[in-house]
N, C-alpha and C positions, 0 to 999 in steps of 0.2 A: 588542673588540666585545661590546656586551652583549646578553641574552639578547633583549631585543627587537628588538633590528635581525636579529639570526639568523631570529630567528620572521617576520617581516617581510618577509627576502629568501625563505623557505621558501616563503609563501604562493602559491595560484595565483594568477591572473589573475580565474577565475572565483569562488573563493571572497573574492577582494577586492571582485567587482564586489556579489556578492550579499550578504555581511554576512555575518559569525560564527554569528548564533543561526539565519541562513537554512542554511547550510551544514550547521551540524549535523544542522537537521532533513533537510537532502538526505540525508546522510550514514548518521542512522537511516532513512529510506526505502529508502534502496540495501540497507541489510543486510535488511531486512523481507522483501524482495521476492529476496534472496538465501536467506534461508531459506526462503521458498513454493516455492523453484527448487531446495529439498534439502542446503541447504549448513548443516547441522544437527550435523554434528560436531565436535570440538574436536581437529585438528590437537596429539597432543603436542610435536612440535617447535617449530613456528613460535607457537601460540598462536590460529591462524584459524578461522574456519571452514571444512570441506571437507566433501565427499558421501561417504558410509560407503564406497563403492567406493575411493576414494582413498586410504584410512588402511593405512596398514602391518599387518602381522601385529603383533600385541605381541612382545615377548622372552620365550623359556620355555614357546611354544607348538606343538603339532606340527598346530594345528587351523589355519583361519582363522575364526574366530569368525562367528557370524549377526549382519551390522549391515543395517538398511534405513531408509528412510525413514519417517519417521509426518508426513504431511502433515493432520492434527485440521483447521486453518484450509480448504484447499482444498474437502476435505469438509462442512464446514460450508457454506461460499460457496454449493458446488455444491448441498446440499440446502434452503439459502434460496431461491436463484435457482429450484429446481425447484418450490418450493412458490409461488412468486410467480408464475410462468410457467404454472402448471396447473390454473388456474380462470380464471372469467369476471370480471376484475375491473373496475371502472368507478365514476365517479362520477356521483351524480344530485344535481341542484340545484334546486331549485323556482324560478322566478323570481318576483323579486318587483317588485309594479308602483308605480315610485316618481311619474312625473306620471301628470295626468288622463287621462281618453279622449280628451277634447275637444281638449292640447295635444297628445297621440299622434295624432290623425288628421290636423291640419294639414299644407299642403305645407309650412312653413319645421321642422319639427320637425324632421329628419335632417341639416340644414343646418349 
């Protein structure tokens, strides 16, 4: 077998239906939306991400070390959304009068 048929039989169902470069970007969205949800640390065993709660002691410590989250991105969202949400915001447009009076008052004009 060669390395394409392997890769080929691996694939799901779904990232066959949606295409390679669609996948991936599913793929970076999933992790994006995994690190807004905390998953900001680097697992030294497996290599993944996990939440600071998850990680082991290191070796050689009698502590467990301060790890927590810095969620920068949420905080931002939250103090856009709050600046966006906490005024009078609105748009004004002037209209502008394209026919005459004369074809604006007729009855066939809205017709």
């Amino acid at each position: 077998m060669t390395a394409d048929t392997v890769d080929s039989l691996l694939k799901s169902p779904f990232m066959e239906a949606i295409g390679e470069r669609e996948f991936q970007l599913f793929q970076k969205q999933v992790e994006s939306y995994n690190y807004y949800a905390g998953y900001q640390h680097v697992d030294p065993e497996t290599g993944q991400l996990v939440k600071a709660k998850d990680l082991q002691r290191p070796p050689g410590l009698d502590y467990d070390p301060t790890r927590f989250e810095v969620n920068y991105f949420k905080r931002m969202i939250d103090a856009k959304a709050q600046w966006q949400m906490g005024g009078m915001h609105g748009i004004s447009v002037a209209p502008q009068l394209i026919d005459n009076e004369n074809m604006r008052l007729s009855r066939s004009y809205c017709r």
